[in-house]
N, C-alpha and C positions, 0 to 999 in steps of 0.2 A: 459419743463413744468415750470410754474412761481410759484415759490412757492407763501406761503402768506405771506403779510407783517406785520401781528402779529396774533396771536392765544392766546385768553382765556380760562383758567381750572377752574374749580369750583363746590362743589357738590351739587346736588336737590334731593329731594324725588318725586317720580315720581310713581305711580300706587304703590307704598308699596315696590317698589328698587329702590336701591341707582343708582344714577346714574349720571359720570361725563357728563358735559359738556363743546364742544369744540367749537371755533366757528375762520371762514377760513372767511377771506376777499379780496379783493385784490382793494386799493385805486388808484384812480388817472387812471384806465384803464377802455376802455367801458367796460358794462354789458352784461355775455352772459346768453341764458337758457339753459346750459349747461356746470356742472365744473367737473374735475377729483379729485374722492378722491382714495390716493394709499398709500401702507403700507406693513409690513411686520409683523407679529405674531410669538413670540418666549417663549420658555418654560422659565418660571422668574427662576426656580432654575439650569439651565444648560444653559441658551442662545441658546439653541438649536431651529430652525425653525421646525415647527407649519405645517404639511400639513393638510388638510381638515377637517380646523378651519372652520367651516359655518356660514355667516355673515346671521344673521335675519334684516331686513330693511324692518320697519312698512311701509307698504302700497303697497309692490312691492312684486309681488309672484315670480320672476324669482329668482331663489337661486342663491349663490355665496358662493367659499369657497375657501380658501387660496390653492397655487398652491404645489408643492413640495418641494418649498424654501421656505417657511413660504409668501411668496405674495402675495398679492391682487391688485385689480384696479376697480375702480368702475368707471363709468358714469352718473351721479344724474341732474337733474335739482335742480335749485337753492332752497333753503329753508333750514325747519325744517325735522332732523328725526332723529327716536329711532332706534339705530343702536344696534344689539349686539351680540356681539364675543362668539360662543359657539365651547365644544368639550367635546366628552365624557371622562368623567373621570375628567375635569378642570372647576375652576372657572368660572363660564361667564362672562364675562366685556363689562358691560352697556354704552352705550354711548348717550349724544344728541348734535346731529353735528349742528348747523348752518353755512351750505354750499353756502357763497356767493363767494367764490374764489375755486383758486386748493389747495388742502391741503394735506398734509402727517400725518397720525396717526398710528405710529405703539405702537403696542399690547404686553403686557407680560401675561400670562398666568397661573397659580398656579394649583397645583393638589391639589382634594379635598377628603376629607372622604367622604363616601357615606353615609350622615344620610338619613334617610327615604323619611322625608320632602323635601328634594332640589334635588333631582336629577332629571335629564331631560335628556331625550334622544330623540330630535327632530329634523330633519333635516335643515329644513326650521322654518321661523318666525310660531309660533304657529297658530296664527291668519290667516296664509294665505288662509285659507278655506270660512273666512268670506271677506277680500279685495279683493280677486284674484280674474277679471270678466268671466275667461274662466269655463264653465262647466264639471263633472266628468271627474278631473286631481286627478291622485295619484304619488306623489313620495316622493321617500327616497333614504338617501345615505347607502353606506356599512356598516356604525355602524348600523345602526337599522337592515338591512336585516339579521347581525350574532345574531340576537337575537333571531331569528324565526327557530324551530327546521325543520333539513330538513333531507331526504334521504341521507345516507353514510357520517351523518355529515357535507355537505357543504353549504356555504354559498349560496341560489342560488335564481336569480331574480324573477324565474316561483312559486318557490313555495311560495316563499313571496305574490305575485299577487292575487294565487290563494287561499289566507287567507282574501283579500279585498273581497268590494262588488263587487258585478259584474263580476267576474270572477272566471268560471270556467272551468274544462275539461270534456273528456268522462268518463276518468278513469285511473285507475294506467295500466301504460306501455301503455298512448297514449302520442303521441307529440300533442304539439302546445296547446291551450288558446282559450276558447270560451268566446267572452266577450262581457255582454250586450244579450246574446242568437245570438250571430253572429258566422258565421262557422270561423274555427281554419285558413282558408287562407285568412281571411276576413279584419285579424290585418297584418300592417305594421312595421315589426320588423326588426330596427336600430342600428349600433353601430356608433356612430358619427358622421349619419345621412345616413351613409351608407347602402344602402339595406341587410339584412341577410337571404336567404328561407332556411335554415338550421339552426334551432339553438338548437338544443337538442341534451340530451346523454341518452345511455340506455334506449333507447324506450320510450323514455320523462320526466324520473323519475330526470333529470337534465337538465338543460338550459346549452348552449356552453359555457355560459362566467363565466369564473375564476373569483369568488370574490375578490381574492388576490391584480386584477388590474384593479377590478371596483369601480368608483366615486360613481356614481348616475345613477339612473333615471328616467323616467316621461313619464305617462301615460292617454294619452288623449284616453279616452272612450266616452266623452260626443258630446261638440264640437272640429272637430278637425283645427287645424290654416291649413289656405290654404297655406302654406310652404311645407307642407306635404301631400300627394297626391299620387293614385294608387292602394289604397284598401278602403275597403265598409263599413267598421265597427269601425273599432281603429287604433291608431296610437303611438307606443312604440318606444322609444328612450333612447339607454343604454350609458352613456358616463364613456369611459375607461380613467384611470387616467394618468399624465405625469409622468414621472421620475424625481427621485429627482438630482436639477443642481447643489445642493452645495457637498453633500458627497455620496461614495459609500454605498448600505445596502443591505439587503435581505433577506428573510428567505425561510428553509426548513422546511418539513410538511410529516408527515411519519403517516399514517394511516390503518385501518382492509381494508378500501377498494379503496381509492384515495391517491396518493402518489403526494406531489407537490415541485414547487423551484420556486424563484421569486428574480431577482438582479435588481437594478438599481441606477442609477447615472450621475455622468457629463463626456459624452465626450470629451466636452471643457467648462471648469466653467464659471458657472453663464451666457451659452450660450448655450449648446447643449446637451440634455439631452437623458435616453437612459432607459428603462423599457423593462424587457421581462420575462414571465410567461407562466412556462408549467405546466399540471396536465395530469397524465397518471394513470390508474384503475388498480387495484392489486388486482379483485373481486373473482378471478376465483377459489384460493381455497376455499373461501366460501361456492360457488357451488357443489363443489368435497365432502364437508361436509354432503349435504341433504340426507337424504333417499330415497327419490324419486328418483328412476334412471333414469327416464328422464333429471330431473333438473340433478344429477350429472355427466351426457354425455354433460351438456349444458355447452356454453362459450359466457363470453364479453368480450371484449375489446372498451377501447374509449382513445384517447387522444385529446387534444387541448392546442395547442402554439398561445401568442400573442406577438406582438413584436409594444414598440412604442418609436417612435424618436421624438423630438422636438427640432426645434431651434427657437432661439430669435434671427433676424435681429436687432430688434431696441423695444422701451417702446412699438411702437404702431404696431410692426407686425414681424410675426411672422409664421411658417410654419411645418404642423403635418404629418407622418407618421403614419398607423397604419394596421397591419398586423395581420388577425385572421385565424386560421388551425384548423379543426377538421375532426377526422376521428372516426368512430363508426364500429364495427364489432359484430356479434351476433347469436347465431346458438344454437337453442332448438334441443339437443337432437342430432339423426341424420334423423330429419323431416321437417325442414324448416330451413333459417336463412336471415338475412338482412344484407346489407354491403352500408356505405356510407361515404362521404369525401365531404368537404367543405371549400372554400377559399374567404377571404375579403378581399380585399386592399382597401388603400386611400390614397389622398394625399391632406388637407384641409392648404390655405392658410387663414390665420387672418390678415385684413390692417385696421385700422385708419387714415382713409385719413382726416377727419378734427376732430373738434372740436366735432361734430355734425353727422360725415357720416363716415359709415364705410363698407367696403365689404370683404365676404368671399366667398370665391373660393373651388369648391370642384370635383377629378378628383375620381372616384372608378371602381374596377374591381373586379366581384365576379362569383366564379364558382361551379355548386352541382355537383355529380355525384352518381349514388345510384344502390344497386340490390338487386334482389331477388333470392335465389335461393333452390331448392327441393331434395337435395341431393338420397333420400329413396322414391322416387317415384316411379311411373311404372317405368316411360323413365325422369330419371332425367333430371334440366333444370333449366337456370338460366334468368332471367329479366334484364336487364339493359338501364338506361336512363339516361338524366342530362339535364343540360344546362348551357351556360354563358350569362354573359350582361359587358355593360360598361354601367356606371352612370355618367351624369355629372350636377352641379348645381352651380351657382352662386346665391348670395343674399348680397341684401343691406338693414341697418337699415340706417333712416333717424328722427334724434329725434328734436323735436319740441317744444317749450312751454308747451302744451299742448297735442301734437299729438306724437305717435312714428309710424311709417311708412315703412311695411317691404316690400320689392320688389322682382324679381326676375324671374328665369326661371329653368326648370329641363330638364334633358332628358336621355331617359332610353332605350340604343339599346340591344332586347334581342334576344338571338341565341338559338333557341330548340336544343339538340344533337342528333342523330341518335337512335331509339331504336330500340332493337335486344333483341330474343331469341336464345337463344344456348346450346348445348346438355352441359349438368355440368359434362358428364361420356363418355369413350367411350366409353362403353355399351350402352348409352341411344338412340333411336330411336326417338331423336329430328330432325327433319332437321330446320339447321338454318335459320334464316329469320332476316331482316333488315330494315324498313321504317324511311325514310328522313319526321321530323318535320318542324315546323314552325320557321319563325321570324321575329319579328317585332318590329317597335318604338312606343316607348310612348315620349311625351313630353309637357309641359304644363308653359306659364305665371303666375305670381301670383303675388298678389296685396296686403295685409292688413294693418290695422290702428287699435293702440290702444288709444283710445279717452278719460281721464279723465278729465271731465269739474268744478268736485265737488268731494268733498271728500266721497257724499253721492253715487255717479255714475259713472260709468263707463260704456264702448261700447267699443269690441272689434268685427270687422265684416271685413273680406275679399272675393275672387274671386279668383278662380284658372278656367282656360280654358283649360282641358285635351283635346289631341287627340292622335290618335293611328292610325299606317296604318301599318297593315297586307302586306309584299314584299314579293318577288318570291325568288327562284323559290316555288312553289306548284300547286299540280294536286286538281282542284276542278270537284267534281263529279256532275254529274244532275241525278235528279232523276223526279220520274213519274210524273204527276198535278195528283191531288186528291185523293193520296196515303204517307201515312206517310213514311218517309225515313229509307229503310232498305236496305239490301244486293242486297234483288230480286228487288225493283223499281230502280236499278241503268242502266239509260239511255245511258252514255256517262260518258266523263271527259275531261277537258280543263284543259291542261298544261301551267301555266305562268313562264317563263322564269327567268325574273324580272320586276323589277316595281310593281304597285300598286295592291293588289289584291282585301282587301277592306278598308275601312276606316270609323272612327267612332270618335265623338268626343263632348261636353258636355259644359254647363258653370256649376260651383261648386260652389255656394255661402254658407259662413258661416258667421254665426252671433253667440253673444252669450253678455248676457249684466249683469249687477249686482248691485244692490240697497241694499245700509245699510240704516240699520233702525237705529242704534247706534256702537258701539265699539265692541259690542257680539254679532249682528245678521244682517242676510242678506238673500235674494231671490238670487237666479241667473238661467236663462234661457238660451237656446241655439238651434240651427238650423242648421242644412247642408245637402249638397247635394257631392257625392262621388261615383264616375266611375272604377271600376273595369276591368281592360283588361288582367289580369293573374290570374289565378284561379286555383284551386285543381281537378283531378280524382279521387274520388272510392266510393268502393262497399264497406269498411270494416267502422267497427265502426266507429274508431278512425283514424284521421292521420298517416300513418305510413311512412316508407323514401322509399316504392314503391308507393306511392300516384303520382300520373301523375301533373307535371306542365303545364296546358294547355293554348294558347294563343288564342283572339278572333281570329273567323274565318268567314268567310260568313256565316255559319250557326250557330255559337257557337257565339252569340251578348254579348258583355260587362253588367257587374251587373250596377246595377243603385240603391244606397239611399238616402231615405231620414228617417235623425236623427232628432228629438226633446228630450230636455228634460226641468225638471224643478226642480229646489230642496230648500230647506230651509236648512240654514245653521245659529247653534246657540253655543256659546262657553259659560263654565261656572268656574266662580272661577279665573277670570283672566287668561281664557284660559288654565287652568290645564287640564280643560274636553272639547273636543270639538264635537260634534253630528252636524249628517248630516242626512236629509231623503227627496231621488231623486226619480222623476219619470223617464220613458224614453219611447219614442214607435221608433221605427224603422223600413221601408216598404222599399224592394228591389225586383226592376225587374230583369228576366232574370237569375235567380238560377237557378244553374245548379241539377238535380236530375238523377239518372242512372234507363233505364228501368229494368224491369224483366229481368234474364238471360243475363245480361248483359256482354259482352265482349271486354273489355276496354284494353289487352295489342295488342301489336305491330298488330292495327288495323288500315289497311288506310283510312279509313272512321269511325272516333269516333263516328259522330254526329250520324249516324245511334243507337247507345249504349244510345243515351243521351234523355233526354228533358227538358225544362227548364221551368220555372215556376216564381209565384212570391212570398215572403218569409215577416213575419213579426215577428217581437219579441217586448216584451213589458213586463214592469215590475216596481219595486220600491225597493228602495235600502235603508237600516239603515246603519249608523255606529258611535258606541258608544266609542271614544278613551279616555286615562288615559297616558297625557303627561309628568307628574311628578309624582316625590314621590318615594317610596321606593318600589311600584309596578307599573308597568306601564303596555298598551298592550292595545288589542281592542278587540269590540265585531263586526261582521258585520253578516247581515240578508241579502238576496236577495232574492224575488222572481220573477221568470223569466221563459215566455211560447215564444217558439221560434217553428213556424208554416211552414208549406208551399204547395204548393199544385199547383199544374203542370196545364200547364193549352193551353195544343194541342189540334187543333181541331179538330184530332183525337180520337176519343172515347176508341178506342183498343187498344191505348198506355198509356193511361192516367193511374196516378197511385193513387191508392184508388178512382177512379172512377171521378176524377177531384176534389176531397175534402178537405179538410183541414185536413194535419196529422203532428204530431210533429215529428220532426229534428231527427236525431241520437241523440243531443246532448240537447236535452229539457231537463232541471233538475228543474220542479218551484222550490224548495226550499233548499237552503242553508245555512247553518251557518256557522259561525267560529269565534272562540274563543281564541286568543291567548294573554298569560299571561306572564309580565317579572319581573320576582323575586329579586332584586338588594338587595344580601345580607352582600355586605360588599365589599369594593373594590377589582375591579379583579375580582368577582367571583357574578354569575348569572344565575339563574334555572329558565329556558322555559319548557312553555307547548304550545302545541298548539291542537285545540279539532276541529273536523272535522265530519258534519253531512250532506248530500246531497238526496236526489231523486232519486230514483232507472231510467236510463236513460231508453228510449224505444228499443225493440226489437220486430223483428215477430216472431210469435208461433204457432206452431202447434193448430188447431183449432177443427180438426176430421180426419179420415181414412175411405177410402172406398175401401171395398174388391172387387176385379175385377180378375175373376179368379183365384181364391185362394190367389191373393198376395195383401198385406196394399198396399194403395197408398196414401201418407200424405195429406194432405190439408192444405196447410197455410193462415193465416185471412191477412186482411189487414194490410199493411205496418206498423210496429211500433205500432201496437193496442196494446202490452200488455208493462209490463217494467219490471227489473231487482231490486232484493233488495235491499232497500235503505242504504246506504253508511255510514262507522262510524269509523273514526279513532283517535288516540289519537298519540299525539309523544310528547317528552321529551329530552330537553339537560341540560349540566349541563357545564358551563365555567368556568375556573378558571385559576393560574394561576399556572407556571410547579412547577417542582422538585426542580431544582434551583436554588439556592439564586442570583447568581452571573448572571446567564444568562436570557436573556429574550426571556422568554419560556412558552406556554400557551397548557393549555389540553382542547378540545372539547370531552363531551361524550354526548353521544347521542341515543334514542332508537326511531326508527320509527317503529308506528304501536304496540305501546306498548301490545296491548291485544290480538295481535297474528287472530284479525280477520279477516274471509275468505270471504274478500269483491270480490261480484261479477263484474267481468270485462264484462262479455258475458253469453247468454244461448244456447246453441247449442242441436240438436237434432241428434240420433245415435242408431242404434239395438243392444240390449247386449245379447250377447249369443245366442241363440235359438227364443229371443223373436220375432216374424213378424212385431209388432209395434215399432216407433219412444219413443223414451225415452230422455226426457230433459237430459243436465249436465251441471254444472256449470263449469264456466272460471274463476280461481283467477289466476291474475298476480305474486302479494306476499300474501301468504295467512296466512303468517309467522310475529314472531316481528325480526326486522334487526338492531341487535345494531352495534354500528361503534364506532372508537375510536381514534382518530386522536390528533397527541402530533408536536407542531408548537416551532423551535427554529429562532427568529429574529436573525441578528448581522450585524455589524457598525455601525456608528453614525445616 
């Protein structure tokens, strides 16, 4: 790389901070529109490198933040910009670069008091809410998500989310994220673009991934970039951090209920670097505590290991490793219980092949496996299913004067596992059974361009061309003409060996564009279209890890949406305060909904169980954030009706009579309130205030006596709901015992006021009575304090 042939310093006042300026030339060589600025960030009173120092750069929303060697490297087109060096805890240091050459600026850094006034804990350039042309994006890195009080004290991505607008769940102890009023399989959940359909612990009350060795990440709800592709609603992507290449470090984490350890370092210095982070659950005498004797027969278990490697070939490329484990174990009582395990791999190669063009290469293998089983039943018996895939994806940026230019291709071969019933006793009067699933490819081109022609405008719009083909072997059934598909209309069945059984496939256009009015405000809109060819099964509320992974079939046709949104975006006080208020509507063919009486395990003919329909959600989004000062935190409001309604033309399957009923997971109204107390260095008291919509449920409607015995009567699907939702949580950081060591205490209380928020309403005869009698379902109906004491060590 050429350096510059001279460089200017000098100070200006600039919006009310100081701020130096640098300025990179390079004489007597042609002009490109495109220069490297690269650097290193290190602590001014120990020299010590600086990891995930986060570089703000007006006008560009893709974040960037120094590596684990205090590193950076940036690729700018030519010009002006306000560059600046942030980290929690340190001085910021402002910069305005003019980038007409490659330049080197490295950074020293200072630790600061926390007066009231100056503090900031922002991830990204403050304003990227107003520049940035892509629609409902949310992210942050790991300092702001330890901010946000969670479940057994950990740092975790879902529950952060689910403090935004836009997103929410069923309830305590469901997996997975409704967002936008879109179903929990409907998001695309990533770790370094890798596909994850496993990503929870504890029946959802934690996300898989270890905060200890996560970066960042970014949440596209609105429009999503056609890079990304294969689900109908969102598109999430967690990126896991490297290790650090100049010294060995790590810490241990000894907690009431998650015990953790985390090392990393150089295998070969300032070359090959090596992170690996495990967290294993230590719940179970908690449980042994309750009075409840159900709860104190009950047990969890969960762990998960990541492991990541990185080498540096060279400045410009470079190649990732990165390996995720989890396993979940779980048994109420001796009445039910769940068991499931889950495996990532990757291997993402980084090249800068010119000034201008760069390709990344991406190989993955990921595998579920999950069950169910009944211990205390008549005839015990246990569920089990899974599957695997390989992922593969290449992509190229191509940057332009004006234009940046992403390319590329994906492809996604996914293999159903066999599912099986089997006696769990051998006492039990199971006989075994086994049905061979599906498998099939997805694979899709894609195309986009981010367009700024003005400072005032910007266009972001791509094209992805999904397709999908359903291979053999599989037995497809025929059933009767003019009879809806059940057990009895079944005619025949053709066996396909291999090759094509069916095939399906879409063009995906997204847009998405953005208009300032000034420096503090802006419009931005958005569009897309999104193909679906793996989907979720069931009958129960909430997602759980026996939920079926299902693949299109000749009868089971891929979801089909389309996103709109729109929103105003307005920042105040030099972007201290920044407010957002979004619309959005969303319409999707082809929902999947389960008939009456539905019988969804190890059935060779699902479709018979099913029918599908078409689905819409629609809503508006506030959110009020406080980026500085001595308190910071947000407010957000959502409301959100998320519809659907079957639509066979059969009359006698149809469900609520072909009409429009809301979701399991319809919540209109949401708040959330979360507040960060910054009282003095080191040490920071959260709250976080949680208020929701009692979700839908069916309910008993009336009883009809029929020789002498009740016979229930249920109303229409989801006609009534559950009460509405209210919880408070509390942490308090600071830092340990001491002096000499670097050592931090997290305390924390979820659910501070011990409220017995309903999960379910179920109906049941008590005693003697002949009639159905409501009861409620609390998950925790408890407050759950946790107490977790973290010791750093090395450099």
């Amino acid at each position: 790389m050429l350096m510059p042939l001279f460089s200017i310093y000098f100070q200006s006042s600039y919006a009310q901070t100081e701020f130096t300026e640098v300025s990179f030339e390079q004489k007597n060589l042609p002009k490109r529109s495109k220069y490297f600025l690269t650097g290193k960030v290190i602590q001014s009173e120990s020299s010590e490198a600086l990891e995930g120092v986060s570089i703000h750069i007006d006008g560009i929303f893709t974040g960037n933040n120094t590596d684990a060697a205090g590193q950076y490297a940036l690729t700018l087109d030519s010009g002006k910009y306000r560059i600046v060096f942030r980290q929690f805890g340190k001085k910021p240091a402002p910069y305005i670069v003019f980038l007409y050459g490659d330049g080197q600026l490295d950074i020293s850094l200072t630790d600061r008091d926390f007066e009231l006034e100056t503090f900031t804990v922002q991830a990204e350039e403050r304003d990227r809410n107003i520049r940035s042309a892509i629609t409902g994006v949310t992210k942050m890195n790991i300092s702001e998500i330890k901010l946000v009080p969670a479940f057994m004290g950990e740092a975790d991505v879902f529950n952060v989310l689910q403090s935004m607008p836009g997103v929410t769940s069923v309830g305590e102890g469901s997996a997975g994220m409704n967002i936008r009023g879109g179903q929990a399989d409907q998001n695309l959940i990533m770790m370094n673009e890798a596909i994850v359909l496993s990503n929870s612990h504890a029946l959802g009350f934690l996300s898989s991934f270890n905060g200890d060795a996560l970066q960042n990440f970014t949440l596209y709800k609105g429009t999503v970039p056609s890079y990304f592709g294969g689900r109908s609603a969102s598109a999430l992507n967690i990126e896991m951090r490297k290790g650090n290449r100049e010294n060995w470090k790590g810490s241990a984490s000894l907690g009431t209920a998650v015990s953790k350890f985390l090392i990393e370092g150089p295998i070969v210095p300032e070359k090959t670097s090596l992170i690996f982070a495990s967290r294993l659950s230590n719940a179970n005498w908690i449980l042994n505590k309750a009075n409840e004797v159900d709860v104190k027969n009950s047990k969890i278990n969960f762990h998960d290991f990541y492991l990541g490697i990185n080498h540096q070939f060279s400045e410009n490329n470079s190649l990732d490793f990165n390996l995720l484990n989890t396993g979940d174990y779980f048994r109420f009582s001796n009445q039910f219980g769940f068991e499931w395990d889950n495996l990532v791999g990757s291997l993402t190669s980084r090249n800068l092949l010119t000034d201008n063009f760069s390709l990344v290469g991406m190989a993955a293998y990921g595998s579920f496996n999950n069950g169910f089983f009944e211990p205390s039943s008549i005839d015990p018996s246990k569920i089990e299913n899974g599957l695997y895939y390989y992922q593969g994806k290449i992509t190229g940026l191509l940057t332009l004067e004006k234009v940046d230019i992403n390319f590329g291709a994906e492809a996604i071969q996914y293999q159903m596992r066999p599912e099986s019933l089997s006696p769990f006793s051998a006492e039990s009067g199971i006989a075994a059974q086994t049905i061979q699933k599906e498998k099939g490819l997805e694979y899709a081109p894609f195309v986009s361009a981010d367009w700024n022609p003005s400072e005032k405008f910007s266009l972001s719009g791509g094209i992805r061309y999904s397709n999908y083909v359903q291979q053999g072997p599989d037995s497809v059934f025929r059933y009767q003409d003019g009879n809806p598909m059940s057990r009895l209309t079944i005619t025949g069945v053709d066996f396909i060996e291999s090759g094509q059984v069916s095939k399906y496939s879409g063009f995906e256009p997204r847009l998405s564009f953005r208009l300032t009015f000034d420096n503090s405000s802006s419009i931005k809109g958005g569009y897309s279209v999104m193909n679906q060819y793996l989907q979720t099964i069931s009958n129960a509320t909430g997602p759980t890890p026996i939920d079926l992974w299902q693949l299109s079939t000749t009868y089971i046709l891929p979801q089909r949406s389309q996103n709109a949104s729109l929103g105003y975006f307005r920042n105040f006080k030099e972007d201290e305060w920044s407010t957002s208020l979004e619309g959005f509507y969303r319409s999707t063919d082809n929902q999947l909904e389960y008939r009456d009486f539905a019988n969804l395990f190890v059935n060779p003919h699902i479709e018979t169980e099913l029918i599908q329909g078409e689905g819409k959600a629609y809503g508006a989004e506030v959110l009020i954030q406080k980026n500085s000062g001595g308190i910071t935190g947000w407010l957000a409001y959502t409301y959100t009706r998320s519809l659907i309604r079957t639509t066979s033309e059969f009359a006698e399957i149809q469900v609520n009579q072909g009409n429009w009923f809301a979701t399991n997971f319809d919540k209109p109204h949401n708040i959330s309130l979360v507040t960060n107390f910054h009282i003095r260095k080191g040490r920071t008291f959260n709250t976080n205030f949680n208020f929701s919509s009692g979700r839908p449920v069916t309910g008993l409607t009336s009883n009809y006596v029929i020789g002498g015995i009740y016979v229930p009567n249920f109303g229409n699907r989801n006609k009534f709901r559950i009460p509405n939702y209210f919880r408070i949580d509390i942490s308090y950081l600071t830092n340990g015992f001491v002096r000499k060591w670097d050592d931090k205490i997290n305390f924390s209380v979820y659910n501070l006021t011990g409220r017995r928020n309903a999960y379910s309403v179920f109906f049941q005869r008590e005693g003697r009575t002949p009639r159905l009698v409501p009861y409620q379902i609390s998950i925790l109906g408890t407050a759950f304090p946790s107490f977790t004491y973290t010791v750093s060590f090395g450099k």
